[in-house]
C-alpha positions as CSV (number, residue, x, y, z in Angstrom):
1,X,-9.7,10.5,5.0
2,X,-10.7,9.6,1.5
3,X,-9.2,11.2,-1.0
4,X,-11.9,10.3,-4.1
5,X,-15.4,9.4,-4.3
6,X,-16.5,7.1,-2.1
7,X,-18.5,3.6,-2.6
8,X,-21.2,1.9,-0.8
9,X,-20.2,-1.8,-0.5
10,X,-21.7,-4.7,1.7
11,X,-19.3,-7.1,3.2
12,X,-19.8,-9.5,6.0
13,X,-17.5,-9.6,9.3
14,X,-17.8,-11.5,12.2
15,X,-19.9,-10.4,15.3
16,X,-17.0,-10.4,17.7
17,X,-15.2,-8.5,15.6
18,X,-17.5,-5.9,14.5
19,X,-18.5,-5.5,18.1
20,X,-15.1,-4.8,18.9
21,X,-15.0,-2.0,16.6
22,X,-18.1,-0.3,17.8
23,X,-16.9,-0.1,21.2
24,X,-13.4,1.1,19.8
25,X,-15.7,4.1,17.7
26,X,-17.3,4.7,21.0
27,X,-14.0,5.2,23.1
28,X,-12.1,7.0,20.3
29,X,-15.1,9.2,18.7
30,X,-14.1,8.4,15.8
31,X,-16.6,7.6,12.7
32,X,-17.0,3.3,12.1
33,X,-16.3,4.4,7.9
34,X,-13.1,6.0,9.3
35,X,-12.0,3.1,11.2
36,X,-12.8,0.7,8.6
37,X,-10.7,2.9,5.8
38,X,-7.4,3.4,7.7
39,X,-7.4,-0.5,8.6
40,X,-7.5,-1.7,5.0
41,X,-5.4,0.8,4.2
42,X,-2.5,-0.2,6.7
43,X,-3.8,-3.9,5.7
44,X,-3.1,-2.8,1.7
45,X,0.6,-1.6,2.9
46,X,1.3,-4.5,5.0
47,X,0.8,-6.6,1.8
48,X,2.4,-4.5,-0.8
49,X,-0.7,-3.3,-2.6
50,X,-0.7,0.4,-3.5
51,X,-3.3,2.8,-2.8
52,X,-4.4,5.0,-5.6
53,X,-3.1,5.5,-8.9
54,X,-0.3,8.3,-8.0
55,X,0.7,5.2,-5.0
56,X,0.6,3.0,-8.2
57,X,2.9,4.3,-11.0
58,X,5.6,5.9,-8.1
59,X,5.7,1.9,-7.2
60,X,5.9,1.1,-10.8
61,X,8.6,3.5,-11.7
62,X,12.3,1.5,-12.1
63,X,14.6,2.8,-9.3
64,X,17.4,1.5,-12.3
65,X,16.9,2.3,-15.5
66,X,17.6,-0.4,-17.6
67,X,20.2,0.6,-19.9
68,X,22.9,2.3,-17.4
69,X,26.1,-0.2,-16.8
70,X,27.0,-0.3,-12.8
71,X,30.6,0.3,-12.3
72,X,30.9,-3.4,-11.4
73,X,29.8,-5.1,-14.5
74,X,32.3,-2.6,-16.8
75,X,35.6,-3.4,-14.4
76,X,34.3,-7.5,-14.9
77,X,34.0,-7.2,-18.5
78,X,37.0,-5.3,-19.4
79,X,39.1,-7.7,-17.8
80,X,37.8,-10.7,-19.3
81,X,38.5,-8.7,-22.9
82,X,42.6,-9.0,-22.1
């Protein structure tokens, strides 16, 4: 699921929850690191935060570029010039 290196952090999470998740690993067979990645990654998405640099700059990019008139602002400004 990860696309880089991976890191060994601690964190604390409460015992309810984490139990939760076991038992979810159990039914599913999935891995616990798996779980934990694609739920801060939907929980990064939900907020708006991107994932990775490539995630990063496409979010960055202008959809406008800054210098380009729209078609509304020409019509509005020629007409104010007669």
């Amino acid at each position: 699921m990860a696309n880089g290196p991976r890191q060994r952090k601690m964190f604390s999470i409460d015992a309810d929850v984490l139990r939760a998740l076991y038992d979810y690993s159990h039914e599913s067979g999935a891995r616990l690191d798996d779980i934990y990645d694609q739920a801060l990654r939907d929980y990064l998405k939900k907020k708006g935060q991107p994932v990775g640099l490539k995630a990063a700059l496409k979010q960055s990019a202008r959809q406008v570029p800054a210098n380009d008139r729209t078609p509304e602002k020409t019509k509005a400004s020629t007409k104010k010039r007669r």
